[in-house]
C-alpha positions in Angstrom: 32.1 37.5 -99.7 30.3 41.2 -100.2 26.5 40.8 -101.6 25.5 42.8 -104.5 23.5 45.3 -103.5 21.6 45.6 -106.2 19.8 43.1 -108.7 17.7 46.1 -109.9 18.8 44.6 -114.2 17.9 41.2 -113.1 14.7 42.2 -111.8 13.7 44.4 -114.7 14.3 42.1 -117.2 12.5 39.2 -115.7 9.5 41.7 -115.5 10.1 42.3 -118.5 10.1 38.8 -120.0 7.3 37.8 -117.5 4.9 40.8 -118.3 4.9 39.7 -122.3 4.4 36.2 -121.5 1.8 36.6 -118.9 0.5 40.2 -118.9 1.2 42.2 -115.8 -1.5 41.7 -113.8 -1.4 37.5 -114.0 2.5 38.0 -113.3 2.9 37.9 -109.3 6.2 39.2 -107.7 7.0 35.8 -106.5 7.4 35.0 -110.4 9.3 37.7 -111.3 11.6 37.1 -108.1 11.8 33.4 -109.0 12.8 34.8 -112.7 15.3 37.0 -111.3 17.0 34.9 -108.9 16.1 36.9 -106.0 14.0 36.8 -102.8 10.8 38.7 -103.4 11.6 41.2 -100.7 14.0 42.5 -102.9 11.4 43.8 -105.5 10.2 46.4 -102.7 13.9 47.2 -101.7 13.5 48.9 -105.2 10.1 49.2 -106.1 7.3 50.0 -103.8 4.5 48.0 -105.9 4.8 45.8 -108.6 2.7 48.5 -111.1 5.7 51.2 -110.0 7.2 47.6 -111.6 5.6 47.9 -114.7 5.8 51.5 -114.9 9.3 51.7 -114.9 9.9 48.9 -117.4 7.0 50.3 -119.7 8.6 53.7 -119.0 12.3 52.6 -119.9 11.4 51.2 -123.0 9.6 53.8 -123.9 12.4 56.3 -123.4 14.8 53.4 -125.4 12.0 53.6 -128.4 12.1 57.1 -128.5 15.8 57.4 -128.5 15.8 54.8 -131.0 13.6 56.9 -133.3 15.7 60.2 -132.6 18.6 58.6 -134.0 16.9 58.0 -137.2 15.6 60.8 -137.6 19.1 63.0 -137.0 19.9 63.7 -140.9 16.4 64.1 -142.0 15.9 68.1 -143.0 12.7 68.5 -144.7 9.3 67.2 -143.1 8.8 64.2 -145.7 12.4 62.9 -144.9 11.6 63.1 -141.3 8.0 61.2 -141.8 10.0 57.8 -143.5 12.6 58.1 -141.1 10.1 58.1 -138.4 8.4 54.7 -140.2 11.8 53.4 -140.9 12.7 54.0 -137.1 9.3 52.6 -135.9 9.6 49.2 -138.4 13.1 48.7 -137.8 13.0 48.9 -133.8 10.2 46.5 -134.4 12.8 44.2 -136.2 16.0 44.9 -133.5 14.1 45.2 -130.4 11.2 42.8 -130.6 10.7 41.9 -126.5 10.7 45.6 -126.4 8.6 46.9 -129.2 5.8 44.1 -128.6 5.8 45.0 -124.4 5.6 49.1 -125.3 2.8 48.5 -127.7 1.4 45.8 -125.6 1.3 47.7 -122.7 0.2 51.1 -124.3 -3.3 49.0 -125.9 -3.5 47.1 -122.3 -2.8 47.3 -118.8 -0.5 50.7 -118.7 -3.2 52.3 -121.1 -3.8 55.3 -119.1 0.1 55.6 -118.1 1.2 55.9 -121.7 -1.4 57.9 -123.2 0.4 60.6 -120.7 4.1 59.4 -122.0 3.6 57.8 -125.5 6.8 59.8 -126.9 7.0 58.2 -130.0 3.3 59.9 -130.8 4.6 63.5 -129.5 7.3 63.1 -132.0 4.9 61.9 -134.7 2.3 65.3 -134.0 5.7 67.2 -134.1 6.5 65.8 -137.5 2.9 66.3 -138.6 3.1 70.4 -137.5 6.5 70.9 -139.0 4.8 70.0 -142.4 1.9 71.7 -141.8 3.6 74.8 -140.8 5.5 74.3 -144.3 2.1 74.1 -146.2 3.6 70.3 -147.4 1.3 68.3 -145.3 -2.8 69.3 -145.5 -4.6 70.8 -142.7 -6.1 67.6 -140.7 -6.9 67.2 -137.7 -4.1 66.3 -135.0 -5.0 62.8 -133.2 -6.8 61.6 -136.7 -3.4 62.3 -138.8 -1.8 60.6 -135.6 -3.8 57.6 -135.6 -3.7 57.2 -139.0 0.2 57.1 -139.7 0.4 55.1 -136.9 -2.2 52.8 -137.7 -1.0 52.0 -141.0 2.5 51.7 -139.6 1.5 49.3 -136.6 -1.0 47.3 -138.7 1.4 46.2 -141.1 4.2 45.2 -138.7 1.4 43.3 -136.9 0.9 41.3 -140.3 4.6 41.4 -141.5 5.1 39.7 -138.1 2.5 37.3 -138.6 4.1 36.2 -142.2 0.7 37.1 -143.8 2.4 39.6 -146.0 4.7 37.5 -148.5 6.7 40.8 -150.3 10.4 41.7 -148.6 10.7 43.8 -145.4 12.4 46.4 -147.6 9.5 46.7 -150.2 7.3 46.7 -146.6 8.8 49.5 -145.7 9.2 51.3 -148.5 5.3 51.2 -149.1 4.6 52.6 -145.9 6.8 55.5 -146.1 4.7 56.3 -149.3 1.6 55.8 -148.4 1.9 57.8 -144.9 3.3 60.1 -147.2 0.5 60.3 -149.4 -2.0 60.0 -146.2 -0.8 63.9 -144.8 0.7 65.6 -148.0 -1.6 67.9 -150.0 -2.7 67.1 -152.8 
């Protein structure tokens, strides 16, 4: 009976299970091969380290978040519509992709800091958003990273406490004060 040359989805996903349990640096590669199913020496037949590991699943998910995000913001014309379907986007792959929103922002705060302030796509998009409406004259001149950490902030910080059931109104009415008060964060006056 033929082998299966590859395990590579196996392996991935037990990282990526095993990285938000653990962390990456307290998971070993005998754990994630034990997770897998697979001898450890296949983690190198694909891998040459297990941070290229962790790079690769942070750097898939990432490029799955930001696709995510694209897609919502596809019929959005004017800068405003794109900034609540960009929080829309952000809460609801929060909602459909936990394992993968809470590694990607794990990851980006922790261990793969450095990594994804070089790739954090879903910012680049953000800063995109915010020239667009500058450009416009519907957003007020601000500074870049400070509009940036701000609309993230406020979008992050309230998932983190939606999550947490320590905010008691609906997901929708959630969302919907976001989007307005991101809005009102960047728009002039």
């Amino acid at each position: 009976m033929a082998r299966s040359l590859t395990k590579r989805p196996d392996l991935v996903d037990a990282a990526l299970t095993l990285f938000m349990q653990k962390g990456i640096k307290a998971t070993t590669t005998r754990d994630i091969a034990i997770r897998a199913g697979i001898s450890e020496g296949t983690i190198y037949r694909h891998f040459v380290s297990k941070d290229a590991l962790a790079e690769r699943v942070f750097e898939d998910n990432l490029e799955y978040f930001w696709l995510f995000l694209k897609g919502y913001l596809k019929r959005a014309k004017t800068p405003q519509e794109m900034l609540k379907a960009y929080v829309c986007g952000f809460f609801e792959f929060s909602r459909k992709e936990q394992r993968r929103y809470t590694f990607v922002i794990a990851a980006h705060q922790t261990e793969l800091k450095k990594l994804s302030r070089e790739k954090m796509k879903p910012k680049q998009m953000l800063d995109k958003i915010l020239r667009i409406g500058r450009k416009q004259g519907i957003f007020r001149e601000m500074d870049d990273q400070l509009a940036g950490a701000m609309v993230m902030g406020t979008i992050m910080q309230t998932i983190f406490y939606l999550k947490s059931g320590r905010i008691a109104v609906s997901y929708d009415e959630v969302v919907e004060e976001v989007c307005h008060t991101c809005l009102r964060m960047v728009e002039r006056c």
